[in-house]
Structures are given as structure tokens and as C-alpha cells.
GUTOR-851182 format. One line per field, with one value per residue (C-alpha): residue number from 1; z, x, y; residue in one letter. Coordinates in steps of 0.25 Angstrom, whole numbers. Example, Ala and Ser with C-alpha at 12.3 -4.5 7.8 and 13.67 -1.06 7.14 Angstrom:
REM GUTOR-851182
seq = [1|2]
up = [31|29]
east = [49|55]
north = [-18|-4]
type = [a|s]
This chain:
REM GUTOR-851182
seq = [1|2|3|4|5|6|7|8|9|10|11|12|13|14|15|16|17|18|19|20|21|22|23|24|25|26|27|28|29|30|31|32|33|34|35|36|37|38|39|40|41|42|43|44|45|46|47|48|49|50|51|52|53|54|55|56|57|58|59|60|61|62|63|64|65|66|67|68|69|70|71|72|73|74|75|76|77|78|79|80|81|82|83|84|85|86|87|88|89|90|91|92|93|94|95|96|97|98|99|100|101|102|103|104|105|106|107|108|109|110|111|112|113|114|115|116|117|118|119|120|121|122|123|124|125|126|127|128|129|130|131|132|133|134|135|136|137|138|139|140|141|142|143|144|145|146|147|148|149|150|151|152|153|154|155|156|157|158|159|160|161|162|163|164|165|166|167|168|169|170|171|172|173|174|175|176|177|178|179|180|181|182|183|184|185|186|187|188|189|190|191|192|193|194|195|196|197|198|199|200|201|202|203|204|205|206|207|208|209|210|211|212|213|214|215|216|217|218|219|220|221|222|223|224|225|226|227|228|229|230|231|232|233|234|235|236|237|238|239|240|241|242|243|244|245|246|247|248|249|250|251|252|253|254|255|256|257|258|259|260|261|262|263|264|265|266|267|268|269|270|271|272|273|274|275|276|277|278|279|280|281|282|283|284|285|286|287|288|289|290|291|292|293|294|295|296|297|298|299|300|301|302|303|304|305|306|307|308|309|310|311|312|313|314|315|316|317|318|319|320|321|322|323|324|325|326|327|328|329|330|331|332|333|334|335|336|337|338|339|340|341|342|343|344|345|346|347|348|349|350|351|352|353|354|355|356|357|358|359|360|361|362|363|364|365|366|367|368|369|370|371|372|373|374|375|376|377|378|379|380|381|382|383|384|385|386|387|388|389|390|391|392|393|394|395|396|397|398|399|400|401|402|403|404|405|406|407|408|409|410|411|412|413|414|415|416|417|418|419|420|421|422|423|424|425|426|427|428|429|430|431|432|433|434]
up = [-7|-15|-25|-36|-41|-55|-67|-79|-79|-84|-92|-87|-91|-101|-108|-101|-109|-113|-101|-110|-114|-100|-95|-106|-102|-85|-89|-97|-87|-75|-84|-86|-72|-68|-75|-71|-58|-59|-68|-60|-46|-53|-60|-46|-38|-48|-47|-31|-36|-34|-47|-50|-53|-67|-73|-87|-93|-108|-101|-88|-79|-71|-78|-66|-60|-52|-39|-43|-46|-33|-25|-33|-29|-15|-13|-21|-12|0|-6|-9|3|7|-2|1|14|8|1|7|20|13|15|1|-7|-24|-32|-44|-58|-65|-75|-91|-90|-79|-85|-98|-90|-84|-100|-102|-91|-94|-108|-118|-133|-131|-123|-139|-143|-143|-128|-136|-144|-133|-128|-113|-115|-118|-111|-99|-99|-100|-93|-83|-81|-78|-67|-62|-62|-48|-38|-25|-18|-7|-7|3|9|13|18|24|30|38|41|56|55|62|53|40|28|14|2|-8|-18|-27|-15|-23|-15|-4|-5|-7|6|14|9|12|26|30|24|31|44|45|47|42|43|35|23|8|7|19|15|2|6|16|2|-4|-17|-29|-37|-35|-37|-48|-41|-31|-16|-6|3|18|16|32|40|55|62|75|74|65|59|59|46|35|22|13|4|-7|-16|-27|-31|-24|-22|-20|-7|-3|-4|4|16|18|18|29|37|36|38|53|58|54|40|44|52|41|26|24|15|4|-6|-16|-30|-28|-41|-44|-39|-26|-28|-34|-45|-52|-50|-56|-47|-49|-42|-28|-30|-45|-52|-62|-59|-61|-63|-76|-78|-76|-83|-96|-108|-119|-116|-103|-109|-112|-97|-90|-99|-94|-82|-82|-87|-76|-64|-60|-45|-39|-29|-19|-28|-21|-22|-13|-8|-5|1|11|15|17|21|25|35|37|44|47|53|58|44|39|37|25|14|16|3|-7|-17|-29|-39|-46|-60|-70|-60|-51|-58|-54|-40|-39|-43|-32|-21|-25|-10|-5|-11|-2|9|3|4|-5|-18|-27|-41|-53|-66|-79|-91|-84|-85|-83|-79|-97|-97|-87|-85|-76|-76|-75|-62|-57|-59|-54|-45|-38|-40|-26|-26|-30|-40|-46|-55|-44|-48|-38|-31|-41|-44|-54|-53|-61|-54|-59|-67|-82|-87|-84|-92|-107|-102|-100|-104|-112|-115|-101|-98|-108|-104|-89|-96|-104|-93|-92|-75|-67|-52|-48|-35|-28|-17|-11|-7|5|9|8|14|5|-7|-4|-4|-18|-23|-20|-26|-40|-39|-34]
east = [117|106|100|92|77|79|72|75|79|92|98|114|118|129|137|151|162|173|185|193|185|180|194|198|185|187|203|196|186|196|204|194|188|202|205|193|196|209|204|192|201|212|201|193|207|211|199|200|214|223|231|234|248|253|239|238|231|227|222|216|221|230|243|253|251|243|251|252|238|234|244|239|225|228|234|222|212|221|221|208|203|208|202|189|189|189|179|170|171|161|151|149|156|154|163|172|169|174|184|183|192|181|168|173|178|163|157|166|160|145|142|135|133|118|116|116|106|91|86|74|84|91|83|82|94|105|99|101|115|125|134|128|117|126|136|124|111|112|122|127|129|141|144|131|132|147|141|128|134|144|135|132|120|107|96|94|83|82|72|71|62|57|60|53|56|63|76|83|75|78|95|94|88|99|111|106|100|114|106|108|97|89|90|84|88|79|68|69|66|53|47|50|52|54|62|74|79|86|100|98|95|103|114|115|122|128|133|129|127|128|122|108|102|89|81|70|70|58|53|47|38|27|23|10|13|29|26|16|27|37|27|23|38|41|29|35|50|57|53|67|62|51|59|68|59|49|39|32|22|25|32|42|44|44|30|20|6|1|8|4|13|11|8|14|21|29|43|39|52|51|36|38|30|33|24|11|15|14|17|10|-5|-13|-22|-7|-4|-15|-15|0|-4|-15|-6|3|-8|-3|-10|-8|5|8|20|29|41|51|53|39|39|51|43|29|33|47|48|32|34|48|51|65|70|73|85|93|91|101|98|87|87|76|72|61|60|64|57|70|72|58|60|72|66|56|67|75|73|75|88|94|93|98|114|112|105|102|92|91|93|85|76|64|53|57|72|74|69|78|94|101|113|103|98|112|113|102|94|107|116|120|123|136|128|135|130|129|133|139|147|152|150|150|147|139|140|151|154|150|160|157|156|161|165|152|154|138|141|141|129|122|127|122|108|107|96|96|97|104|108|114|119|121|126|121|136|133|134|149|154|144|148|165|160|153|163|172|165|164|180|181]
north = [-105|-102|-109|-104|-107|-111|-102|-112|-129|-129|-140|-141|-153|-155|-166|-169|-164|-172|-171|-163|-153|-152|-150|-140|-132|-133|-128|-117|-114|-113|-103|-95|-95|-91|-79|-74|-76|-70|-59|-53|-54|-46|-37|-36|-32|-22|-13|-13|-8|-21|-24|-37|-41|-46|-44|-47|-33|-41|-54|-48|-59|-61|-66|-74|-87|-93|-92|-77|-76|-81|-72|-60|-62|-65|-51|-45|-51|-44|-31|-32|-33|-21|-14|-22|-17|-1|-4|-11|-1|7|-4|-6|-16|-13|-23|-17|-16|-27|-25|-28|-41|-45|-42|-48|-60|-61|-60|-72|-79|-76|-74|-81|-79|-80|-68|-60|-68|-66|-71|-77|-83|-89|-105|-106|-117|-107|-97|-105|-109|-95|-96|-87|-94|-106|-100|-92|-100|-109|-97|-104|-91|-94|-79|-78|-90|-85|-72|-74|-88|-79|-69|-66|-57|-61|-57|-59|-58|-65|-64|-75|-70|-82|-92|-103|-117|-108|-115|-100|-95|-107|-104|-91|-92|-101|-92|-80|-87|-95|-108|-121|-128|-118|-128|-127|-142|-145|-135|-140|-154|-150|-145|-159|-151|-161|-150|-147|-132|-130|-124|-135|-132|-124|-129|-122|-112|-111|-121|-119|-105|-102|-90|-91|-79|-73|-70|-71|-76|-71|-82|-75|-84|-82|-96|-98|-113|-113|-102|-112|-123|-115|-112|-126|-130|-118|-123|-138|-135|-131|-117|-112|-112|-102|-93|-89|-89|-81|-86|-74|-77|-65|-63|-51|-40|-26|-24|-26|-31|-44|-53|-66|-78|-91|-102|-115|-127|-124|-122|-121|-112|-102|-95|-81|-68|-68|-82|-74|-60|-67|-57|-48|-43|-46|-57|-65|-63|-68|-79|-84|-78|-88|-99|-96|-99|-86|-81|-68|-66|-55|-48|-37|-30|-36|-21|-19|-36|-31|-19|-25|-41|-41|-28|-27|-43|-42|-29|-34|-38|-23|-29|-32|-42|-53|-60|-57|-68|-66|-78|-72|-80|-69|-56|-54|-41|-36|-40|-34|-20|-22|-24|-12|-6|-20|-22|-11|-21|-35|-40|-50|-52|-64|-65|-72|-69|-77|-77|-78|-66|-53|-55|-55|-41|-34|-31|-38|-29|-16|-22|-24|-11|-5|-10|-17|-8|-9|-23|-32|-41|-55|-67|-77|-92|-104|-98|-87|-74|-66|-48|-43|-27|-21|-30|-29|-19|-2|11|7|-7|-14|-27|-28|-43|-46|-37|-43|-57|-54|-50|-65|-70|-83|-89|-83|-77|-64|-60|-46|-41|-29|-19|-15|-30|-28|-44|-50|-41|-45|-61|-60|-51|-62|-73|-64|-64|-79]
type = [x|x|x|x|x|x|x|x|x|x|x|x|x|x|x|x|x|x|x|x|x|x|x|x|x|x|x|x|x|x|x|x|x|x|x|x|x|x|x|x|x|x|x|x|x|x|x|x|x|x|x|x|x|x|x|x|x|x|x|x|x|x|x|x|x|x|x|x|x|x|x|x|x|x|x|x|x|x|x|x|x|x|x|x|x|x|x|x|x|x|x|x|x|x|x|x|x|x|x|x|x|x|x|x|x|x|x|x|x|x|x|x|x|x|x|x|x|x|x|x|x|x|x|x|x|x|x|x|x|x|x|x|x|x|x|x|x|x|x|x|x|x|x|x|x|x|x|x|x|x|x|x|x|x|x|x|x|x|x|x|x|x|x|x|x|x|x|x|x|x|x|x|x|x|x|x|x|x|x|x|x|x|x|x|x|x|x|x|x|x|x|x|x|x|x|x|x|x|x|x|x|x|x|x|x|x|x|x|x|x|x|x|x|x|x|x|x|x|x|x|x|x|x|x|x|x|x|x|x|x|x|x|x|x|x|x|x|x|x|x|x|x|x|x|x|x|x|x|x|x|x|x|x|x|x|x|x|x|x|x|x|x|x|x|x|x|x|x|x|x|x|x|x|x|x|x|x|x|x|x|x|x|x|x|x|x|x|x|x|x|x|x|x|x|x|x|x|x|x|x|x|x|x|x|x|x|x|x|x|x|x|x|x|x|x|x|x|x|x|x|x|x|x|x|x|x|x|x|x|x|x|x|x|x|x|x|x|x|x|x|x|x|x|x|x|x|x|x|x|x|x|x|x|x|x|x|x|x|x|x|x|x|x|x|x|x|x|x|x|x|x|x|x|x|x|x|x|x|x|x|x|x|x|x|x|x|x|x|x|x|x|x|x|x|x|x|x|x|x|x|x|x|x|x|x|x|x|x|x|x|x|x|x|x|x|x|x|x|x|x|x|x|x|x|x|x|x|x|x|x|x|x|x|x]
């Protein structure tokens, strides 16, 4: 459903490979793809206490056929659901560790020689096609259009932080509103934008509702000329635009104050805090500060933003946070520390992961670990999913090649889901196992 601003251009183009050597490689491929299937179903089934029959202990698959295979699972999906419903009583839903076979199985999927190499080393061209990058770059997140599209609540509240072009904004508003006709294709066209995002614009996510939801979107945007781009689409498009997004001029981090933010042209990617920090002693900053055309921007922590915007204008949304999607050029980290108190409210949360700025000096697997440590977090590709909590090895079996695998940064998206949110947390649990 959502569509990803793009960081870097990406040059995916390849030459077509000879039809045998295409064949030999989509045989290989399904292989593959299979025994992970059936190795992280058996894995996921035993640690809920449901063994597996005729399991192979060397190989870690499962050893039968496929007729077999497929009855097997079928019974492990029923007696799972049993012991889903134990679980899941508590109002909490925390996936299972992952077992060796699983987490060396997701080291197969992901790694790359050139994560042991000197990142300076590494051009922009390698960098940018790992095979994490590739499955994860551009998500198509049908777990919440699954969720939210079935939903029957009658309020609702989104933050897009980074909204850029609005395109995400606009999608959100019409997943959690139930509403069709909230369109980015339509509100992509009032803009008569001549670039194209670089994940394409997203479809509607609900087919027609009888029962449309109630609900804000905040719009949160620090290019000067982009928020301006965005209110005079909101002034020239129906009112149902305007009842839903809410447009902010601010850039959100770690701190509450004033921020410089280069200007630049509306919709223009890329712009970050990072562009007018510049690096060594102050005379080097203001001079890329100055190159920049860096101006002054209302800066906030987003738990200060909800206290002081949000509740202080909206007293009726002390509510939760359906979706908080951040997309802060290489500074998602910094705004994540600022939503800590925030973050007890959202169900589901969405950032990316690059090269940009800031993002290169801090652990993704720290913050996993930390600051959500009450959320299911996943690597969010089309359609897939691949966990990240629980899954990287424990105690003295830490798989460090994956760790260090999931710290090569290059683009990337993650998704998490908070526990509490127990029917959101079973439908992305089930696309990891799908």
C-alpha cells in the first residue's frame, strides 16, 4: 500500500540471461525458497511445542513428500491455533526465538561478502544492490491493508513524518478512513508533478465501505517549498482531502527548538538535516550550511509535537497511533529517540534504514532492542516478511554475521508491530512464515 520516497537512483537494469541459465537459476531459486518455507514452519511449530513428523535432524528440513509435507502442515496450522489462542489470551502476542537452522537460513538469504569490507571502500553501486536492499527497498505492505481494511473502528490517527509529495499521507488516510476515493493517484495528478516517486504511487488500498471512518493524518514536512506545494494542492482538491491530512511544517529529531533545513525544490528527495550540519569545526559548517541555502525550521520532538500540536488542537485524539510512518533521510534514529513516550501509543510502525547521515553511526539491532523492545519488528519487502526480533540467534548462539549483515546500511525498510496489538501481530507473523 505504501510507497516509499527514494533516498538514492538505483540503476536495476540487467542483461537477460540465456534461457538455460535463467531456468537452472528459477529451479534453484524455488529450491531454495521451499526449504525455507518448510524449514521455518517446522522450526516455528516446534518451539510452540508441535513436533514435526519425519524431520530430517542433519538437514533441518523436512524429509517426506510433497503430499505429506502439505498434510503435516495443515495439522500444524490447527494445533497451532490452539495454542495461539493460549497465548494470545494474555493480550500480548511475542513471536518465538528462531532456531539455528532459521537464523542461518536468514544469513543465507541476506549476506553479502561486502559487508567485511571498509564501508569507504564499498562505491555507492555495490552498496546499493545486497540482497537486502533488493527484496526490502520499495515494501507493498498487504499485512495492514489486510488489517486495517477489515477494521471496524470509527476513529482513527496517522503520522507521516517526512510526508514529501503526500502520496503516503493521502494512502494512509484512505486505509484507515476505509475510503476509496481518498486517492494518491488523484492527488498525485492535482500536483501535476512531473517526477515520478521512485517506488511508484499507491494503489487504494479498500474497495468501497459502507461504514467510513473518522480520522486525521498529520502531514509532517520540513522543505519550505514542498509544505507549500502540498497546502496549495489541499486548498485545490475536494474538501475530503482537508478533512483527513493535516499539514505540519516542522522537521521532527531528538530535540524541541529551531533546526536549519535546506530549502530546495518542492517534492525535492534526499534534503536532510545532515545537509546543513556540515562536519569538522564551526567555520566548515556554516559554509555547507551556506552552500545548503539552509533557513530556520520549527524542530520538535515528536513526543513533545503530540503533547503541544496534536492534543493541545485535538483534544479528542488521545487515542492511539494507528500507523507512525517515519522517512527522515538518514535521521529516523534521532526521531525515534524523541518518540519514545509516543511509541506506547502506536500499533503499527514503519521507517527506513540507509547510508544517509546519521543512520551510519547507530545500531539498528541496538534500537530493536531497546527503544522497541515492545514491538514484533520485520524487514518489510513486497509482500514479504522477514523478523528481525527474536530472530538473530541467543546467548552463545548469536549469529554475528547476520547481525553484522543487518548493520551493512545501504536502503532499506523495517516494520514493527507493537504486541499489544495482538490481530495485527498473528497477520504479520504470518506473512514471515508465508
Amino acid at each position: 500500500m505504501l510507497k516509499r520516497r527514494a533516498s538514492v537512483n538505483v540503476r536495476t537494469g540487467t542483461k537477460p540471461k540465456k534461457p538455460f541459465v535463467f531456468a537452472a537459476v528459477l529451479v534453484a531459486a524455488v529450491a531454495t525458497a521451499t526449504a525455507l518455507h518448510l524449514l521455518v514452519i517446522s522450526d516455528y511449530f516446534g518451539r510452540l511445542g508441535i513436533k514435526p513428523q519425519n524431520q530430517n535432524p542433519h538437514s533441518g528440513t523436512l524429509n517426506m513428500s510433497i503430499s505429506s509435507q502439505q498434510e503435516v502442515i495443515a495439522k500444524q496450522h490447527q494445533a497451532a491455533a490452539a495454542v495461539l489462542v493460549e497465548v494470545t489470551s494474555k493480550g500480548i502476542f511475542v513471536p518465538p526465538q528462531c532456531s539455528v537452522p532459521i537464523v542461518a537460513a536468514l544469513q543465507n538469504r541476506f549476506y553479502t561478502p561486502i559487508i567485511h569490507k571498509n564501508p569507504l571502500e564499498v562505491s555507492g553501486n555495490r552498496r546499493f544492490h545486497t540482497p537486502l536492499m533488493k527484496a526490502t527497498r520499495c515494501p507493498t505492505e498487504t499485512w495492514i491493508e489486510e488489517y486495517f481494511g477489515n477494521s471496524q473502528q470509527e476513529s482513527f490517527l496517522g503520522i507521516n513524518v517526512g510526508c514529501n509529495k503526500g502520496l503516503d499521507a493521502i494512502a494512509i488516510a484512505g486505509l484507515l478512513s476505509r475510503n476509496p476515493n481518498l486517492s494518491p493517484k488523484a492527488w498525485h495528478q492535482a500536483q501535476q508533478s512531473r517526477t515520478r516517486p521512485a517506488c511508484g504511487i499507491p494503489g487504494n488500498a479498500v474497495a468501497q465501505q459502507t461504514r467510513v471512518a473518522q480520522g486525521k493524518v498529520y502531514c509532517i514536512e520540513p522543505l519550505p517549498s514542498t509544505i507549500h506545494s502540498l497546502q496549495h494542492t489541499l486548498n485545490t482538491t475536494p474538501n475530503l482531502y482537508a478533512e483527513h491530512v493535516i499539514l505540519k511544517h516542522a522537521v521532527m529529531s531528538n530535540t524541541t527548538g529551531t533546526a536549519l533545513f535546506p530549502d530546495g525544490t518542492s517534492g525535492e528527495e534526499g534534503k536532510s538535516l545532515g545537509d546543513c550540519s556540515g562536519s569538522g569545526d564551526n567555520r566548515t559548517a556554516s559554509l555547507a550550511a551556506a552552500a545548503a541555502g539552509c533557513i530556520s525550521v520549527p524542530a520538535y520532538r515528536l513526543d513533545d509535537f503530540y503533547q503541544q500540536d496534536i492534543l493541545a488542537h485535538h483534544p479528542a485524539a488521545d487515542q492511539e497511533i494507528d500507523i507512525l510512518l517515519i522517512d527522515a533521510e538518514g535521521f529516523d534514529y534521532e526521531v525515534l529517540q524523541g518518540s519514545k513516550e509516543t511509541l506506547t501509543r502506536v500499533k503499527y510502525l514503519t521507517f527506513e534504514v540507509n547510508v544517509h547521515h546519521n543512520w551510519m553511526s547507530h545500531s539498528l539491532v541496538e534500537l530493536i532492542e531497546t527503544t522497541l523492545s515492545d514491538f514484533t519488528c520485520y524487514w518489510a519487502g513486497k509482500g514479504r516478511l522477514w523478523r528481525i526480533t527474536n530472530c538473530m540467534g541467543w546467548g552463545e548462539h548469536i549469529n554475528e554475521a547476520l547481525k553484522q549483515t543487518y548493520e551493512f546500511k545501504s536502503w532499506s525498510n523495517v516494520a514493527c508491530v507493537r504486541q499489544t496489538e495482538v490481530g495485527l501481530a498473528q497477520i504479520m507473523e504470518k506473512f514471515f512464515l508465508k
